[in-house]
N, C-alpha and C positions, 0 to 999 in steps of 0.2 A: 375207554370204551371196550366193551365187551360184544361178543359172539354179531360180526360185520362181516355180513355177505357181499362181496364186488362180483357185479355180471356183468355182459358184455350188452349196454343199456337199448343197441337195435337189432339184438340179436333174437329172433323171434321163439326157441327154445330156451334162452335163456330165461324171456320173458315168462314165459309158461313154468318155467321152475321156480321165480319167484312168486307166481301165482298157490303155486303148489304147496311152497312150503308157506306160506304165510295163513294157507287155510289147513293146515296142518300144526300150528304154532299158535294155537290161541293163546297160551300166554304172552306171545311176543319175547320169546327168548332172542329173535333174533333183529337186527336193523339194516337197511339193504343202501347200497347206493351202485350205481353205474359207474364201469368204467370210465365212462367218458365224462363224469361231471368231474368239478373241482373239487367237491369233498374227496372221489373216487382216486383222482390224479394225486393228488396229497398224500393221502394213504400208501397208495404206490410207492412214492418217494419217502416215505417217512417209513416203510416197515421191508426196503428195500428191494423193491420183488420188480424181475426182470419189465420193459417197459414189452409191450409188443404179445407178452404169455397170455396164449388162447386158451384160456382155462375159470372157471369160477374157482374164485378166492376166499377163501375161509379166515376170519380171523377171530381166534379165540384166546383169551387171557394173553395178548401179543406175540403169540406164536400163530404162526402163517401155514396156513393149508391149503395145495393145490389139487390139480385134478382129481381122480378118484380118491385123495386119501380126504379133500374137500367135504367132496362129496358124500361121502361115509361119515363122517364128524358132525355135518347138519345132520345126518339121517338121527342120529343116536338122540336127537332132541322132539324128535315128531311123534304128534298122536298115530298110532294107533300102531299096527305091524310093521313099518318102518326101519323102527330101530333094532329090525333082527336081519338089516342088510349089514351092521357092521361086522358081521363073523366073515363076510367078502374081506375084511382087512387081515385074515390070515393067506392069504396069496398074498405075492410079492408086487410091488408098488407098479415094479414095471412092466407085470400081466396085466394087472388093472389099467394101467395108463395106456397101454397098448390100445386098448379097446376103445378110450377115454376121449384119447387122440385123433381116431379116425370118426368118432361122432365130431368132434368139434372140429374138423378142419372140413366137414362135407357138412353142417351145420346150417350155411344159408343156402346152401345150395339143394338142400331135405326139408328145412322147416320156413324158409324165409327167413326176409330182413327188413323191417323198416326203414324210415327215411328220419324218424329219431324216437329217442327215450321215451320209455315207457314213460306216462304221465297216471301216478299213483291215484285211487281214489280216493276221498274225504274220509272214510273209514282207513286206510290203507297208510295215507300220507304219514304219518305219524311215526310211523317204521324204516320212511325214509331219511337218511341223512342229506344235510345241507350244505 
């Protein structure tokens, strides 16, 4: 499996980023699953990535991408001006995640949080994993 976004599935900005990038990805470069499901918890365990890391998950040709460097790697895939945020990837990881870190640890506490998982639409589902 290729180009696998993990989000955190009741996290209400996360939600919104999946929303974002999937109408920005009409090809369907990408396939999404929540942390909290069991395809999502496998993954986890199977491509070794700490349990508990508040960050979207990138995964492309089996190499793992977190926070901002994540984030920049889906960018490089979307329609339109997008993909001219990855020259953000010439600053160092740990500027970028600086920043990264303090959106997602005040996260539900800015955007909300559900009470569960996004539930994809009949157009959408398709891009979910299982």
């Amino acid at each position: 499996m290729e180009n696998i976004i993990l989000f955190d599935g009741v996290c209400n900005l996360c939600n919104q980023s999946v929303q974002f990038i999937i109408k920005r990805d009409p090809k369907g470069h990408f396939k999404f699953a929540s942390l909290q499901s069991e395809i999502g918890q496998k993954l986890v365990e199977q491509y070794g990535i700490p349990k508990g890391i508040e960050s979207i998950i990138y995964i492309e040709k089996d190499k793992v991408y977190i926070k901002s460097s994540a984030a920049l790697r889906i960018s490089r895939k979307l329609n339109g001006y997008w993909r001219y945020l990855t020259i953000l990837s010439i600053l160092p990881s740990s500027f970028r995640d600086f920043f990264y870190d303090v959106i997602a640890k005040n996260r539900y506490k800015w955007f909300g949080k559900k009470e569960s998982c996004l539930l994809p639409t009949i157009e959408t589902k398709k891009r979910f994993l299982d």
